[in-house]
N, C-alpha and C positions, 0 to 999 in steps of 0.2 A: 504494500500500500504506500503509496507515495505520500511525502508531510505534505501537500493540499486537501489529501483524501481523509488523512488522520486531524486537518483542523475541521475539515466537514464534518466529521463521523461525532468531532467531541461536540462541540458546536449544537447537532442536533439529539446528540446525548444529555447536553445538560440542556436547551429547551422541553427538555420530555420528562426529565426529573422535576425540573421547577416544578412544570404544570401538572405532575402530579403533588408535590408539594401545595401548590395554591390552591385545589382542587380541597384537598384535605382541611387545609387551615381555613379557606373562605368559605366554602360550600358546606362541608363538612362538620365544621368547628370541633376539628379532631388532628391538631399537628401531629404530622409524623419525623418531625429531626427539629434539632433545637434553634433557633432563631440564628445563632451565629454562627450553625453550618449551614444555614440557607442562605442570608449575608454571604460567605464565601460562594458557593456556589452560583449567584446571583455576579458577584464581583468577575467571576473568571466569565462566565458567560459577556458582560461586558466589554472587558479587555480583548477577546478573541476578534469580537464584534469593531470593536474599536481599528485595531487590525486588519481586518480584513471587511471589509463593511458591506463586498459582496455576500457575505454569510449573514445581514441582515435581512427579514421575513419579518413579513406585515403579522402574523403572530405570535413572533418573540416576545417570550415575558420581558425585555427591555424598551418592548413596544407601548406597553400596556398596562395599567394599574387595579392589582387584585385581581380578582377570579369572579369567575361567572356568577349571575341571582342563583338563587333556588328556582326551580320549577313552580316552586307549588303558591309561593307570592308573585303577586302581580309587578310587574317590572315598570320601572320611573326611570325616566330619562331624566338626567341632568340639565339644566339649563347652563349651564357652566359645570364643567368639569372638574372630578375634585381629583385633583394630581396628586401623587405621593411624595413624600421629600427621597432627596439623595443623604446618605450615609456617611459619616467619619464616625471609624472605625478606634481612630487613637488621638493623641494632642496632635499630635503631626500632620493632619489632616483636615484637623477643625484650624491649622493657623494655614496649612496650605489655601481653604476654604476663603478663607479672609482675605487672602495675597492674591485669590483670584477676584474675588470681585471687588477691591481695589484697583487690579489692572484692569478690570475691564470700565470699570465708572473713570477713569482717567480717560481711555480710549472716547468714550463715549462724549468725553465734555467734562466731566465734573473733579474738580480739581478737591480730593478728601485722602486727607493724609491719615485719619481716622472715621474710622465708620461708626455711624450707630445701633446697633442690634436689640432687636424686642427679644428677649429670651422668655421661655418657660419650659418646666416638665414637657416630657412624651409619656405621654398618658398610654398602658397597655391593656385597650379597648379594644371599643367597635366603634372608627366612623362613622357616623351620621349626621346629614340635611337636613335643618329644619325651615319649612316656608312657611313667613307669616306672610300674609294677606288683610291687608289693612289692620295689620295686627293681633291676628285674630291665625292660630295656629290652623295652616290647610295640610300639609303636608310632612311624613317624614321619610325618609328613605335614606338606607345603608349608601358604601360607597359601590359596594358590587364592582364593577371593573372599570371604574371611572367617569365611564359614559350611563351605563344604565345600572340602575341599583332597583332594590328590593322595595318594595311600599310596606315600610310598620307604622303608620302614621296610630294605627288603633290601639297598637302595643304603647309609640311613644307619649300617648296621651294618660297613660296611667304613670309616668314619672315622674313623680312628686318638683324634679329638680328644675324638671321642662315646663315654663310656663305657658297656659292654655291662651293668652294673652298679653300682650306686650303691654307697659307702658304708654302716658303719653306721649305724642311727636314720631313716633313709627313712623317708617315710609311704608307707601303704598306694598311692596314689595322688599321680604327683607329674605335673603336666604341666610341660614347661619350653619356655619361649618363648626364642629363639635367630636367630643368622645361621652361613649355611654360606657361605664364603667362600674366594675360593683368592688365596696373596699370588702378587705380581709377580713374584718369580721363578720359580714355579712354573707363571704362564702364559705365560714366556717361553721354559721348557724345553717346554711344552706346544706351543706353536708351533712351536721349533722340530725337532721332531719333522714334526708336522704339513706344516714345509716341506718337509722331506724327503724325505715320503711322498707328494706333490701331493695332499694335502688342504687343506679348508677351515680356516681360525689364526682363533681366537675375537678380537672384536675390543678383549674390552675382560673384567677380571678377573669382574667378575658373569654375564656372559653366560657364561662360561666355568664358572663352580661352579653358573648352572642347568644350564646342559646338560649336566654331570657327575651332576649328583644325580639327575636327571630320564630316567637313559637306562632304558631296557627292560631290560639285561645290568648286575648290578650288578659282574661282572668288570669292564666299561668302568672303570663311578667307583671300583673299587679303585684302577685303575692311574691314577689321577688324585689331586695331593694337595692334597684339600679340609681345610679346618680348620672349628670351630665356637665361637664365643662364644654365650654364656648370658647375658640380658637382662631376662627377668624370667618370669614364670609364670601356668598356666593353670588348669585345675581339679585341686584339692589337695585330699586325702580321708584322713582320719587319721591328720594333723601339725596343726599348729598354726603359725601362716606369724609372720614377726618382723613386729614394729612397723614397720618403719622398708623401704624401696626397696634404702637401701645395706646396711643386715644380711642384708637378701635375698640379694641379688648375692656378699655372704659368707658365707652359710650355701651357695649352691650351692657356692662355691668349696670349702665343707669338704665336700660330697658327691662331689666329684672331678669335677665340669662346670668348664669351663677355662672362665672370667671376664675381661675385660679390664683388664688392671691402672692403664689411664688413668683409671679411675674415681673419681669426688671427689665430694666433700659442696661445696657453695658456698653461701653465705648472700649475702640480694636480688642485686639485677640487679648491682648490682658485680662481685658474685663469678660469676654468672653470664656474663656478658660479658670477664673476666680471662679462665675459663677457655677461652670460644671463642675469643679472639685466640691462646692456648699452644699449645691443640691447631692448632690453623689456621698457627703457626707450625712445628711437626712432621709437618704432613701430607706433603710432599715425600718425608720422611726414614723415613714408618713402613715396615713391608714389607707393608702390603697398603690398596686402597683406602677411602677415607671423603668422603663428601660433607658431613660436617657434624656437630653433635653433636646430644644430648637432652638436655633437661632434664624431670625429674619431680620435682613436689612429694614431699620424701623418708618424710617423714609418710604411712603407710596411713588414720589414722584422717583426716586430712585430705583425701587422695585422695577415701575414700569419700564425704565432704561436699559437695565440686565434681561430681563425677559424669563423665556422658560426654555428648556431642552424638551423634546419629545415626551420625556416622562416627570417629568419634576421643575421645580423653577428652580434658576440661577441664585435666585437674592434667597434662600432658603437652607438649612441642610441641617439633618439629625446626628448630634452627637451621641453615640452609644457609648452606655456602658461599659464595662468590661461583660464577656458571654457569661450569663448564671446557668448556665443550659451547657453540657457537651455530650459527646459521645465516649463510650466506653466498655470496656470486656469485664461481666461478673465473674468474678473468678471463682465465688465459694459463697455462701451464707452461715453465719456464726450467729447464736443465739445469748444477747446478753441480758442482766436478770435487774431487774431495776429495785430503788430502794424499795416500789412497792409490794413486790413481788411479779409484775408484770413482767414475761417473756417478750422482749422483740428482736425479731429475727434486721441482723444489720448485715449488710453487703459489703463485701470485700472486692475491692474494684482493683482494677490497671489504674496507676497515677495517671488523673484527668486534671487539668487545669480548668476550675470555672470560676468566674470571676474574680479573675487575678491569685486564686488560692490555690496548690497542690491539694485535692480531695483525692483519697483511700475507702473511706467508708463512707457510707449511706443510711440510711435506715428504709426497712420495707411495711412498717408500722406494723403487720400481725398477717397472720397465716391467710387468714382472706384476702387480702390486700393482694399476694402474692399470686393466690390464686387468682382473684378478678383481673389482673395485668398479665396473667400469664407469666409469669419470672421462670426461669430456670437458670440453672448454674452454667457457663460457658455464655449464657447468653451476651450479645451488643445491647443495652440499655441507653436510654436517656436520662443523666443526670440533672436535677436543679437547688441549685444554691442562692438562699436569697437573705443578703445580709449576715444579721450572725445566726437564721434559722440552721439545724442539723441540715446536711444534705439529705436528700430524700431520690430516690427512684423512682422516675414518673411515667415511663413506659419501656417496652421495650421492641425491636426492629425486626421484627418477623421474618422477614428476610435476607438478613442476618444471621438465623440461628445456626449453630453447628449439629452434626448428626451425634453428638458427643454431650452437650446439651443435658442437665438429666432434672428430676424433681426435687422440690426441698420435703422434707419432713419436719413437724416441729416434734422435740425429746419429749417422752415421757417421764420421766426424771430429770431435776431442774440439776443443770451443770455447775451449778454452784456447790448444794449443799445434798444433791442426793433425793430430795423429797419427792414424793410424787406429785405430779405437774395434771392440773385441772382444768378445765375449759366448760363453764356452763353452757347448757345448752342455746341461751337468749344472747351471750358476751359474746364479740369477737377476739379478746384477750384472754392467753393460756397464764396463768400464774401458778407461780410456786405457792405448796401450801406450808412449808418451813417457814412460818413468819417471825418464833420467836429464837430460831438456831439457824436461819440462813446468815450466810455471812453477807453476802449482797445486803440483804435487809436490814442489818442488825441499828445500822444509824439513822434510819426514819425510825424503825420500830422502836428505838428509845427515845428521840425525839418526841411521840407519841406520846409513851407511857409516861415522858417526865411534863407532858402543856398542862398547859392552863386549866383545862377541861378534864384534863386525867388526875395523875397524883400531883399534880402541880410540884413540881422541884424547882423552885428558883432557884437560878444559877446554873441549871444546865443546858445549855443551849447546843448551838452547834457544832462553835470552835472548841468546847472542850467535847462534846460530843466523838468530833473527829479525833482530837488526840487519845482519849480512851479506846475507842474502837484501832487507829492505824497500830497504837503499841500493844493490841492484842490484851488489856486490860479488864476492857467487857465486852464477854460475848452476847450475855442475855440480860434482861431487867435485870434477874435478881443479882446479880453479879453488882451493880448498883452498889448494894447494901453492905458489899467485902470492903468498901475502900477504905481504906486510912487515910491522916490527915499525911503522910510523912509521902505516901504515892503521889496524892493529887499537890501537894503543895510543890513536888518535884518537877511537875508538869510547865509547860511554857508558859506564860504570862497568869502563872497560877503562886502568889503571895497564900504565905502562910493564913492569914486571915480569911482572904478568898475560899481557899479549901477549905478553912473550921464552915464558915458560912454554907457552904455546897453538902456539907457533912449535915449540920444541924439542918437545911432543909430535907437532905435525904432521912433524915430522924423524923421530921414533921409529918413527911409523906403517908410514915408507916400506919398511921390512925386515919382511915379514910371512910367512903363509902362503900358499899357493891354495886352500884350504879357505877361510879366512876373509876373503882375497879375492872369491871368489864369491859368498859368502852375503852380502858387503856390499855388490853392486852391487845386492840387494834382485829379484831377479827370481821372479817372480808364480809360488809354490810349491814356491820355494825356501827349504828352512830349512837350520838347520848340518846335522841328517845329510843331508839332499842331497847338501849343497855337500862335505862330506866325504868322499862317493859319488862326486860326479862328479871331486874333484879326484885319490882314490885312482886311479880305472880309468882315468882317462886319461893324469896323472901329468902334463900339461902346460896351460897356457892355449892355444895354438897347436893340438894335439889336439882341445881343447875346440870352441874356434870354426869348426873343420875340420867336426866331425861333424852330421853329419845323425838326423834323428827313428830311423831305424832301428838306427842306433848307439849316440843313446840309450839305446833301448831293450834294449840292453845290461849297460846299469847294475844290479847288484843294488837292487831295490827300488825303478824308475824306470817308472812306467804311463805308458800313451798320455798323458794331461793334462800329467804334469812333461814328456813328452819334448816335446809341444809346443808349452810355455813357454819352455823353454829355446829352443830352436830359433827361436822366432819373436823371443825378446827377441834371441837375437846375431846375427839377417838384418836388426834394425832400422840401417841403417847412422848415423842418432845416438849409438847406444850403442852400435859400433864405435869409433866418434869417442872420445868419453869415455874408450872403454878406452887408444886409443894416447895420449891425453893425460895418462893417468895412468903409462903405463911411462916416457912421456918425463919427466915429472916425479921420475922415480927411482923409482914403487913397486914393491917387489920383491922376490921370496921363491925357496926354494930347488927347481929342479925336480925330477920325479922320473921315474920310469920308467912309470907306471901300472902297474895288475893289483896292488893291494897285497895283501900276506899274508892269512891268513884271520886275522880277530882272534882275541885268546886273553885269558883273565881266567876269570875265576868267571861272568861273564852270556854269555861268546861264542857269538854267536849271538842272542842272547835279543834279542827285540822288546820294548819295555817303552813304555807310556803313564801319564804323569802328571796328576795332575788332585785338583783342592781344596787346601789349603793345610796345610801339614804344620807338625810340631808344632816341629821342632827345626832346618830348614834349608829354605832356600827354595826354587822347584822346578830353580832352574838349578843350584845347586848338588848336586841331585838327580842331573840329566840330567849333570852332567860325570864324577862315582862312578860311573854307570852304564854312561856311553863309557868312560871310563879300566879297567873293569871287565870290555871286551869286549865288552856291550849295545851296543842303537841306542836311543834315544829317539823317540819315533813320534807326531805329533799328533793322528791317529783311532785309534777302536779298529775290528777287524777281526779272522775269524777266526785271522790270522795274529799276531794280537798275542800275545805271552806271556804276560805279567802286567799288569795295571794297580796304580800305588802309588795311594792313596786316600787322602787328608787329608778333613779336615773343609769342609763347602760344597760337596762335590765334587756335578758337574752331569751332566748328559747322556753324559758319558763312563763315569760308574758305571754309568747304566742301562742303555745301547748293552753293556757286560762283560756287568753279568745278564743282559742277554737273549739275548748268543752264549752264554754260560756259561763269559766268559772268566777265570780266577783273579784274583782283588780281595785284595792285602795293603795292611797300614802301612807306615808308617816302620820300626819294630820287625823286622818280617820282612826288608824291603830290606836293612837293614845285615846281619842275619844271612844271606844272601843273599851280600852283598859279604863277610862274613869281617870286620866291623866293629863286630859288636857287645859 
């Protein structure tokens, strides 16, 4: 084959990759390779192009912006064309950027030894048109492939962010160019719904605000909450547009279109490049994704001087990130056991470079996960790292895989400590049930035993927590109760004093409840009301460890899952162990008869769920007004709930209320409620 036949053959090889590529990501809203091996592959198709320009074809992805509508929405032509930006890739690029069009506005006339740049975020969405008409929102539609886009005018009418009417002073005809977008916690409560329900969890915020905008039912993307930034605009018909990019971006802001407030003026590449390093220092921290920002000559009458290339405008271009996304070989899956006993299976990679870091590991969150993606060992994956999130595995390249390839298993026995490893039927997490002798566990699970809510041990927190546990000091609670003052006083940033103090409260400790006893041995769905459930009805420890699941299930408020927690944590004969080490150690409280009174207060009886952050007290202080009050405190909601308190940020637990149509108060009402306000 001769080198003219081998630049044809790559040339129409990677025209045919894109378009599958774009096909996936536009149509589909299902990426199959990670954003900065399309970038590359996108680049070299350029370059050849550039080269040889007779291997240009009127349907090269260089031709053309995005990928085809859907079939099944109606298709909107653009009145104006919504073009895509060009790329830099590094600093080197974003000043080259600048050095060009400087020489070109010289060339052109205009003598500017510095430019001025509108910068903002690149928002990692979905574009969308929106047309008002006398003000009055007519239309919306995707970009679909520049020319002709998708009509979701119906969907984008339920977007809180999108106003159904402009302001005064609209012109007759306003188009505004924009991203629809959903932040991070919105597609976490998104998911976890999703988990819930054994559906499919978007894997990443973009995919998620297409497939929210993009549905057939715009009921669907109500219940979804997408937001929308305004960026700049399309065909405008009896106004008069501002001078300037960034008066743009402020005149929509005065028509009521929600604009990004990280928006700046930057003069030359100085300022240009200050600001990608701030934002790029923020990105961890925003509440929703960005890959990079833009920059546009802020000047219109300069815009129009440079012009556009076939696909992008000249006065324009995207600085990228570094890729959070690469490609990669699973080499193995190793099983690591977390303080709370949770198994998750992490991946062992080939060194990938993602945004700017050497990543080895991954995480594959739990044996489903593994399974719904398909993973197998030897497989090619896609990595993504985002800030200081864990890397995570977010798919893997089917065609790719080797014949060698094989399945994961998760252990029946937790590799830490031996025990046998559980998995309820309803959970998709396998946990270790060693909770009071795994080693993995041993520093949450003293943690635990010594808060607030348990035996309360002031003084022991984490940093001595850790030095007890790395010196192999304390294995279990009651190990606790061995210490002397001449060990701990020996410890780092541990004064004579210190240790008597951590001593005399480990002496306090030993005089407690069996309510808060219980709840501190930390057993898998046990909280205080449990533990104050089981300690009421039974009224002794001795009782407790006697009874079986069906006795349990005796308990007000104790399902099949608590009874056979409990049951299976005190048949573990280690955590037998642990217990008679601790009575012998003197811990000790007063017994009682079980079958306690029915409570009495102003909430007796009442189920209450807390959730978001309240204005005047915090939520534990909530839950004890509540029990002292005759309430239970409850951690789901259910048709049995009574009320829910609701603060501010409140998550999935409001929306679970709305959709039983369980009663949602504040703060405000609770106390009135309690007779406190």
């Amino acid at each position: 084959m001769t080198v003219a036949a081998k630049v044809r053959a790559r040339a129409q090889a990677l025209r045919e990759e894109i378009a599958r590529h774009d096909y996936a990501y536009y149509v589909l809203d299902a990426p199959t390779v990670p954003d900065a091996q399309y970038d590359r592959l996108f680049r070299e198709l350029q370059e050849l192009e550039a080269r040889h320009p007779e291997l240009v074809t009127a349907d090269s992805p260089t031709q053309r912006v995005g990928g085809a509508p859907r079939a099944d929405l109606a298709e909107v032509r653009h009145a104006v064309p919504m073009l895509s930006l060009a790329n830099a890739l590094d600093e080197d690029e974003a000043v080259a950027f600048d050095a060009r069009v400087r020489d070109q506005l010289q060339r052109a006339g205009f003598a500017t030894a510095q430019v001025q740049y509108a910068c903002e975020p690149k928002f990692d969405g979905l574009a969308v048109s929106l047309r008002y008409e006398k003000g009055d929102l007519a239309l919306a539609a995707t970009r679909g492939d520049g020319v002709v886009g998708e009509d979701v005018t119906a969907n984008a009418r339920t977007i809180r962010a999108v106003p159904l009417r402009l302001k005064a002073d609209a012109p007759r005809v306003l188009e505004v160019r924009g991203e629809v977008l959903m932040f991070r916690r919105d597609l976490e409560r998104l998911n976890e719904r999703a988990r819930e329900a054994g559906e499919k969890e978007f894997a990443n915020p973009r995919n998620a605000a297409a497939g929210s905008l993009r549905q057939l039912d715009p009921r669907i993307t109500a219940r979804r909450r997408l937001h929308f930034f305004a960026y700049g605009l399309g065909e405008v018909a009896g106004g008069r547009e501002p001078a300037t990019h960034s008066a743009t971006l402020d005149w929509l802001e005065a028509l009521g279109l929600p604009v990004c407030e990280l928006r700046r003026v930057a003069t030359g590449v100085d300022g240009l490049l200050g600001y990608y390093r701030e934002i790029g220092g923020q990105r961890a921290r925003l509440p929703y994704e960005i890959d990079g920002v833009v920059y546009k000559v802020n000047e219109r009458r300069l815009q129009e001087a440079l012009g556009f290339v076939s696909r992008a405008p000249r006065f324009a271009v995207a600085h990228k990130f570094p890729a959070q996304e690469a490609l990669t070989e699973l080499l193995d899956i190793d099983v690591q056991v977390g303080r709370t006993g949770a198994l998750t299976p992490v991946a062992r990679l080939a060194p990938v470079q993602v945004g700017g870091v050497t990543v080895t590991n991954a995480t594959l969150h739990n044996e489903d996960e593994i399974r719904r993606k398909d993973v197998r060992i030897g497989d090619t994956v896609i990595v993504r790292r985002a800030g200081d999130v864990i890397p995570e595995v977010v798919a893997v390249v089917p065609e790719k895989r080797p014949a060698r390839a094989r399945l994961f298993q998760m252990p029946s026995r937790c590799p830490v400590c031996g025990s046998a490893v559980e998995r309820p039927t309803d959970e998709a997490v396998a946990r270790c049930t060693g909770g009071l002798v795994c080693a993995a566990q041993r520093k949450q699970a003293l943690l635990h035993f010594a808060g607030r809510r348990a035996l309360d041990i002031e003084g022991l927190g984490e940093k001595l927590v850790d030095q007890l546990v790395d010196a192999d000091l304390v294995r279990s609670p009651a190990d606790l109760f061995g210490l002397n003052l001449g060990t701990l006083a020996g410890l780092e940033r541990m004064a004579e004093k210190s240790a008597a103090n951590v001593l005399a409260a480990l002496d306090r400790s030993k005089s407690t409840t069996l309510a808060r006893f219980i709840y501190a041995l930390g057993i898998r769905h046990v909280g205080e009301t449990t533990a104050r459930d089981l300690a009421s009805h039974f009224g002794s420890l001795d009782a407790l460890l006697a009874a079986d699941e069906a006795q349990l299930l005796q308990v007000a408020d104790v399902g099949p899952v608590v009874a056979a927690s409990v049951a299976h944590f005190f048949a573990e004969r280690h955590n037998r162990k642990v217990i008679e080490q601790l009575r012998a150690a003197g811990v000790h409280w007063p017994e009682g008869r079980g079958k306690a009174a029915a409570p009495r207060g102003p909430l007796a009886g009442a189920t209450v769920v807390l959730t978001g952050t309240l204005p005047n007290m915090t939520r534990d202080q909530a839950g004890e007004r509540i029990v002292a009050a005759g309430g239970k405190v409850s951690g789901s909601v259910s048709r049995k709930t009574s009320f829910v308190v609701a603060g501010t940020d409140a998550g999935s637990k409001l929306d679970k209320a709305q959709s039983l149509g369980v009663r949602v108060i504040d703060e405000d009402e609770l106390l009135q409620l309690l007779g406190e306000h």
